[in-house]
N, C-alpha and C positions, 0 to 999 in steps of 0.2 A: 682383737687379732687372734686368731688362731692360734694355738701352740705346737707345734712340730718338733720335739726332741733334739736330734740331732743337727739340722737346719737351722733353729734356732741354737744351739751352743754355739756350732760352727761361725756363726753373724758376730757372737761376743765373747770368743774366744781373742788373748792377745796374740798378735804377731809371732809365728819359730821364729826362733834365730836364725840368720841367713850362717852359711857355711862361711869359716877365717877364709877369707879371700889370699889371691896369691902374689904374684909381683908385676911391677911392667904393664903393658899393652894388654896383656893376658888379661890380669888381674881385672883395670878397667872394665874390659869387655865382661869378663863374669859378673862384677857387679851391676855392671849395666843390663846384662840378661836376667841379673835375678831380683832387679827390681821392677824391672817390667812383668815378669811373670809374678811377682807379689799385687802387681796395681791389676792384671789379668785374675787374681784370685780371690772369686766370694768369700773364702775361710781366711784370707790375711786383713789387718789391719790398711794394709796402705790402700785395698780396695774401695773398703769401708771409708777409709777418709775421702777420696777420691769422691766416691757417692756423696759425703758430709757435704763435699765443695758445692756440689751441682743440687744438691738440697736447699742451701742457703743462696745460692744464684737460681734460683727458682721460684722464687717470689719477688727478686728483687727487681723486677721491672714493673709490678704490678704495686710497689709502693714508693718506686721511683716518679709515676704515672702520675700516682693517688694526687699528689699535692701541686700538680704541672698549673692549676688553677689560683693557687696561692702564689705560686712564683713568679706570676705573669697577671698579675691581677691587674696593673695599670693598664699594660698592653690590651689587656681581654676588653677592659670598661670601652677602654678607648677608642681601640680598634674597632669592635664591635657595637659600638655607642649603645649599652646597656649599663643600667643601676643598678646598687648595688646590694640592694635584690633581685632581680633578676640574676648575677653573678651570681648569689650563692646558691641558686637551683642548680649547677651542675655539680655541687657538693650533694643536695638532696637528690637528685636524679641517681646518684650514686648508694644511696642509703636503701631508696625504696625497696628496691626487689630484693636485699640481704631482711628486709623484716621478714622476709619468709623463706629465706631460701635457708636462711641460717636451721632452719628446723629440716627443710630437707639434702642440704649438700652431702650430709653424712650417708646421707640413706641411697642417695644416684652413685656414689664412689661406692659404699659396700655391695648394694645388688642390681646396680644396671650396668654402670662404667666399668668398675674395678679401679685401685687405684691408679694402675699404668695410662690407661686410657683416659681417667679421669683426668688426669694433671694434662694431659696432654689437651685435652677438647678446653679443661678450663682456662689453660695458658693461652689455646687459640682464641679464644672468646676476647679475653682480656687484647689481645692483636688487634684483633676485627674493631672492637670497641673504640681502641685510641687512633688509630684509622677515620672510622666517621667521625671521632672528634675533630681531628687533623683536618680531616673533605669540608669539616663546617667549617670552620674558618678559614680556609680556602676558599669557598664559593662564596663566602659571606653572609652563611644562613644560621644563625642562633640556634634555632628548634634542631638544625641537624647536630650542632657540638652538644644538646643535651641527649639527644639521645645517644649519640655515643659513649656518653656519661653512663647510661642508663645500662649499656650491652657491656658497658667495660665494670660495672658495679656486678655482676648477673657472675661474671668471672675469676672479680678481683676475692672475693668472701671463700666462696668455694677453694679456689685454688691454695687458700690458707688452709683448709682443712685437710686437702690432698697434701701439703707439702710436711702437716705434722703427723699426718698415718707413714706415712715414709720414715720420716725421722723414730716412730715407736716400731717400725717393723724392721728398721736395722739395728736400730742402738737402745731396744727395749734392756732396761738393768741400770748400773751404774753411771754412764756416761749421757742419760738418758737428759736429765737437767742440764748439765752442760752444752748439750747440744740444740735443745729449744732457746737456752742464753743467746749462743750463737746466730740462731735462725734470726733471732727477737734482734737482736746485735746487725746484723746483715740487712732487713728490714727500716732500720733507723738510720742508717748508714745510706742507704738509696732514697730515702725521704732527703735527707742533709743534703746529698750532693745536687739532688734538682734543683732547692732551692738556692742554692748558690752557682749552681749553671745555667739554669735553663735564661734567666733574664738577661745574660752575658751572650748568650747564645744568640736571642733574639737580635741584636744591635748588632753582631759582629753580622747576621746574615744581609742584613739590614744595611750596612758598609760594604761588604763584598759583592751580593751581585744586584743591589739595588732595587729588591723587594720592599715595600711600602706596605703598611697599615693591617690590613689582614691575612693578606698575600704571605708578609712575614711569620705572621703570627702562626698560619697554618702548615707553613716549614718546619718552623721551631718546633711544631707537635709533632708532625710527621716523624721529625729528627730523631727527637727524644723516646718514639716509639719503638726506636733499634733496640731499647733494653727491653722493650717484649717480647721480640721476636728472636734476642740471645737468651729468653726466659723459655723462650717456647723450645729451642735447641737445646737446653738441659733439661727438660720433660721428656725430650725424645731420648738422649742416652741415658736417662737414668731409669724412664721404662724399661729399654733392650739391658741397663745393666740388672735389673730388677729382675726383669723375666731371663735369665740368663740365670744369677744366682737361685730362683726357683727348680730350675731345671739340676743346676748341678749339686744344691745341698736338698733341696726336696720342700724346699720350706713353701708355707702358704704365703698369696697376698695381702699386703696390710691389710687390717682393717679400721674402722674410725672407731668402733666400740662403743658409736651413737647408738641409743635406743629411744625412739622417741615415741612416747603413749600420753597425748593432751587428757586423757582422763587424771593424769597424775599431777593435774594441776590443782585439783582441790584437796590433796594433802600438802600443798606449803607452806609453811608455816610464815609464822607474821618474823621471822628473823629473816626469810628467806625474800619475803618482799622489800624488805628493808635495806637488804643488799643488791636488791636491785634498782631500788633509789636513788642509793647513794650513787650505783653506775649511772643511770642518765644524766643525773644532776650534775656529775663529776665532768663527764667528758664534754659535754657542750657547752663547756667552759675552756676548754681546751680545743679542739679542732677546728670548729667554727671560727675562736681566735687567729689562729697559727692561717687559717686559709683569709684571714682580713689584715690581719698583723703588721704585711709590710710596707702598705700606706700610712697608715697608725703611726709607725716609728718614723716615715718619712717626715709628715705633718706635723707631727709632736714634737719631736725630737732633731727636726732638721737632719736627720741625717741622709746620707747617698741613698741610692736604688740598693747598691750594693754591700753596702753597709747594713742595711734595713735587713734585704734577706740573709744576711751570716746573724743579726740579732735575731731573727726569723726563726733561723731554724735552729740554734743552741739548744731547743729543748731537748729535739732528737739528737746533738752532738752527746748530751750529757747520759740521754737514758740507753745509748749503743754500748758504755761500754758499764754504768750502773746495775742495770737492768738484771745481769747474771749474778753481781757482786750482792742488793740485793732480795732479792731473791735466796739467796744461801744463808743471809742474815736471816730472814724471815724464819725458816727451816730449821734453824739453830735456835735461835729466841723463842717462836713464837709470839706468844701478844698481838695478834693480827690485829683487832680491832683500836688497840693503841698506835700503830704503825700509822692505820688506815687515818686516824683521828689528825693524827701529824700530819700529815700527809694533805689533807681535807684542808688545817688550817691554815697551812706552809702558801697553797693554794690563793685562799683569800686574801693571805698579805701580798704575796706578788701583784695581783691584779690590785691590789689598792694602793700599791707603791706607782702602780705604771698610771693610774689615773690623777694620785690625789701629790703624786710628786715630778717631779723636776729629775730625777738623781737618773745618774746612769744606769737603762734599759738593762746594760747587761745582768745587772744585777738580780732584776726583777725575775727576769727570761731565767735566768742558772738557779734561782730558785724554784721555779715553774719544770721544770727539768729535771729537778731531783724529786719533788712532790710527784710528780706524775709518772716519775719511775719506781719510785714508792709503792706508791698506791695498787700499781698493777700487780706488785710481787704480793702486799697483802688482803688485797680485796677478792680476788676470783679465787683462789687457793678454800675459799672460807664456805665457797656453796660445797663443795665436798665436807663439810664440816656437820654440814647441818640438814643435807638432804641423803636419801640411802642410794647405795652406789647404780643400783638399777633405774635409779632416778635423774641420775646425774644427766643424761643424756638430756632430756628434756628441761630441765632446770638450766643448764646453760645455753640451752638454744633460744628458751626465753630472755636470757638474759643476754644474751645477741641481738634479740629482736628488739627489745627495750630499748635499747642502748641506740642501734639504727633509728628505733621510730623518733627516737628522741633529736636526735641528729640531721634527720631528714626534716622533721618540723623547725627546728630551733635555728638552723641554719637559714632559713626562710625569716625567720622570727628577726634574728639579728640582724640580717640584709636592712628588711624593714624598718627598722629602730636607728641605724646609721643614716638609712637615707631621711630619712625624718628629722632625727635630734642631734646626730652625728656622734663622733667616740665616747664620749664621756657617756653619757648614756646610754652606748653600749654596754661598756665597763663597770657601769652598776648595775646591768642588765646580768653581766656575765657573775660580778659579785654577789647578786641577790640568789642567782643559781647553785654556786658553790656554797652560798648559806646551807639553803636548803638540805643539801649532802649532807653537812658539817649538825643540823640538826637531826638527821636520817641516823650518821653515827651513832648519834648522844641516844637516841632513843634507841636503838637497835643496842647497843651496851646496857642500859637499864632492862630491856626483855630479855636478854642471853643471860644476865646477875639473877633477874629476877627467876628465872626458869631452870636454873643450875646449867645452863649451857655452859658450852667449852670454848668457843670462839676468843676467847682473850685469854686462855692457858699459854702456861709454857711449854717450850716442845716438852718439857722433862712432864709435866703433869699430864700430858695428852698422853703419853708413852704408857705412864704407869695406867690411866683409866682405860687405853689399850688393853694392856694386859689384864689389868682386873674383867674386863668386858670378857675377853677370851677366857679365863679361867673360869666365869660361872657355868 
C-alpha cells in the first residue's frame, strides 16, 4: 500500500473526545448528532469500526456458501442420485481455478480493478456463482451445480485478498492483528452457522410448501445465497465509504503489496518447500473431512442429521474465537515449528480416536479444532521467516496454489476411497496424510538446526538477531 502522511495518521489516529454533553431532551439530541457525525467521519474511530463491521460481513457469505455442500451432503447424494465422488467435485470444482488465480488476484485488485471495484465484482462473482448452483439443482442438472462451484470458486479466493487489502488500508499499525483475528473469527462463524442451518432449512422447506427432492434442494441454495448478496451490499458501502474517506483525508487505495516474479522460484530454499508440504498434507486432512463428516458421524456413531452437523462443524466453533488468542501466543513465544509439531500430531490422534475408537466424536472434533487453529497461527507466519520480503509475494501465492492443487485432487481421491472401502479407509487415508506433514516437520526442524536457521527461535532471540542484522 501506498503511504500518504496525513491520510494515513488520520485512518489510525484515536477517537477526540466528544464535548461533556448537556441535560434533557437537549442533551440526548447532541449526543445523537455527535455520534452520527463521528460514524460520518474518516478521522474518527467509530467510522473505522463501522467500516471493521462491513469488512468482516464481507466475506461472510462467501464462506457461509463455501461448506453448503457438506451440510446437505445426504440431500445432494440423494437428491441428485450421485456418489460420493462425484460429490466431492464440487469441492474440487471449487479448488481449480484458485491454483492460479491465487498468483493473480493480487495483481487484477492492485492494477486493473482497484480495491473498491474489486470487492465489489469479486462479491458479484461469488452471487452469480451460488445462483447456478441453486438453477442446478433446481432443474436437476449436476454438470450445472458444478459449474456453479467453479464461478463461485473464481470469486470466493480473490474476494479474501480484497477484503484483507481493506483491512491493511484502514487499520495498518497496531490494531492491525487484531482485526485479521476478527476477519478470521467472522469467516468461521459463517462456516458454523451453515452447517447447522442449512439442513434444518432444507426439511422445514420441505414441510411448508411441499417441495420434494431436488426442487427442495435448489431453494435451500437459492435461500442461503441471501448471505451473498448481503456480502455483495457491504462491498458497495464500504467502496463509497472507502472512496469518500480518499477524497476527504487524501489517502491512496489499498493495495495487496503482492509481487509476483515465477523466476523467484528457483531461489527456495528446501525449508521453504517443506513448509509447503506440510500445508498440503495438512489441510486435506481437514476439509475434505469436515465436507464428508456428517454421514461419518451419522453411520458411526448413530447420531441425528443434526447432531452430526453441530459435531460437524465444532472445528470452526473452536478456531472463531482461538484463532486470534492463538496467534498472539505464537508472537509472544515463538518456537513455530514446535507449535506447528503439536499441532501436526494433536491432528493424528484425533483422526485415530474417530476411526480406531468408540468414545465420544466430540472429543476427537474439539481436538481437531484446536490443532487446526494452531497450526494456522504457526505455520504461514514462518514463509516470511525464511524467504526475502520482495519474495514473499510469490512464495505465498505458491503456497495457495499447493495447498488448492492438493485439495482439488484429494478431494476426488477421498470421494473415491469411500465409495470403494467406505470410512475406515478413508480415515487412514486421511491418517497416512497427516503422517506425511507430521514427517515434513521433523525434517524441515532437522535443515532449519542444521543450517543455523531461526524458524524454532523465540520471539526474544528473533528480536536480538533482528537487531544484531540491523547493527552490522
Amino acid at each position: 500500500m501506498a503511504e500518504d502522511g496525513d491520510g494515513e495518521r488520520a485512518l489510525l489516529e484515536a477517537e477526540p473526545e466528544l464535548p461533556e454533553p448537556g441535560h434533557g431532551a437537549e442533551a440526548r439530541s447532541g449526543a445523537g448528532a455527535s455520534l452520527l457525525a463521528a460514524l460520518c467521519d474518516p478521522a474518527r474511530l467509530a467510522h473505522r469500526l463501522l467500516a471493521l463491521v462491513l469488512m468482516c460481513f464481507l466475506g461472510f457469505g462467501s464462506y457461509f456458501c463455501y461448506d453448503n455442500p457438506a451440510a446437505l451432503q445426504t440431500q445432494i447424494q440423494g437428491d441428485m442420485h450421485v456418489n460420493t465422488a462425484t460429490f466431492m467435485l464440487l469441492y474440487s470444482w471449487y479448488s481449480w481455478p484458485n491454483v492460479i488465480l491465487c498468483f493473480f488476484g493480487g495483481f487484477l485488485i492492485d492494477r486493473v480493478f482497484g480495491i473498491r471495484w474489486g470487492s465489489i465484482i469479486f462479491s458479484f462473482i461469488v452471487c452469480i456463482g451460488q445462483v447456478i448452483f441453486a438453477l442446478g439443482a433446481i432443474v436437476n442438472a449436476f454438470w450445472l451445480m458444478q459449474l456453479g462451484r467453479f464461478v463461485f470458486g473464481i470469486g470466493g479466493e480473490s474476494l479474501a485478498v480484497a477484503q484483507n487489502t481493506y483491512a491493511v488500508s484502514w487499520f495498518k499499525g497496531k490494531e492491525l492483528n487484531l482485526v485479521f483475528g476478527l476477519q478470521l473469527s467472522m469467516a468461521r462463524i459463517g462456516s458454523t452457522v451453515n452447517l447447522n442451518v442449512m439442513g434444518w432449512l432444507y426439511y422445514k422447506i420441505e414441510e411448508s410448501f411441499g417441495f420434494l427432492g431436488h426442487t427442495a434442494l435448489g431453494v435451500t441454495l437459492m435461500i442461503g445465497g441471501i448471505t451473498c448478496v448481503f456480502s455483495l451490499i457491504c462491498a458497495l458501502v464500504l467502496g463509497y465509504m472507502d472512496w469518500r474517506a480518499e477524497r476527504i483525508l487524501h489517502k491512496e487505495q489499498g493495495k495487496t503489496g503482492e509481487v509476483i516474479k515465477f523466476t523467484d522460484v528457483k531461489d527456495f530454499s528446501l525449508s521453504l518447500w517443506l513448509i509447503f508440504a506440510v500445508c498440503a498434507c495438512y489441510y486435506v486432512a481437514v476439509f475434505p473431512f469436515i465436507g464428508l463428516g456428517k454421514l461419518f458421524f451419522m453411520e458411526k456413531f448413530k447420531v441425528s442429521s443434526q447432531e452430526a452437523s453441530a459435531i460437524n462443524s465444532i472445528v470452526y466453533v473452536i478456531s472463531a474465537p482461538l484463532s486470534p488468542v492463538f496467534g498472539l501466543m505464537v508472537d509472544k513465544v515463538g518456537k513455530n515449528i514446535f507449535w506447528v509439531l503439536c499441532a501436526v500430531a494433536a491432528t493424528v490422534a484425533a483422526h485415530t480416536m474417530l476411526v480406531m475408537t468408540f468414545w465420544n466424536p466430540w472429543i476427537a472434533m474439539c481436538l481437531l479444532g484446536v490443532s487446526y487453529s494452531l497450526l494456522a497461527c504457526a505455520l504461514w507466519p514462518m514463509v516470511a521467516f525464511v524467504v526475502p520480503e520482495h519474495q514473499l509475494g510469490t512464495a505465498y501465492g505458491f503456497m495457495q496454489s499447493i495447498q488448492n492443487l492438493g485439495l482439488a485432487v484429494m478431494s476426488i481421491v477421498a470421494g473415491e476411497i469411500l465409495d470403494l472401502r467406505g470410512y475406515f479407509f478413508l480415515e487412514i487415508f486421511f491418517i497416512a496424510c497427516v503422517s506425511v506433514s507430521f514427517l515434513a516437520v521433523v525434517l524441515l526442524y532437522l535443515v532449519d538446526y542444521t543450517r543455523g536457521g531461526n524458524l524454532n527461535f523465540t520471539s526474544r532471540q528473533r528480536l536480538e538477531l533482528s537487531k544484531m542484522t540491523h547493527t552490522k
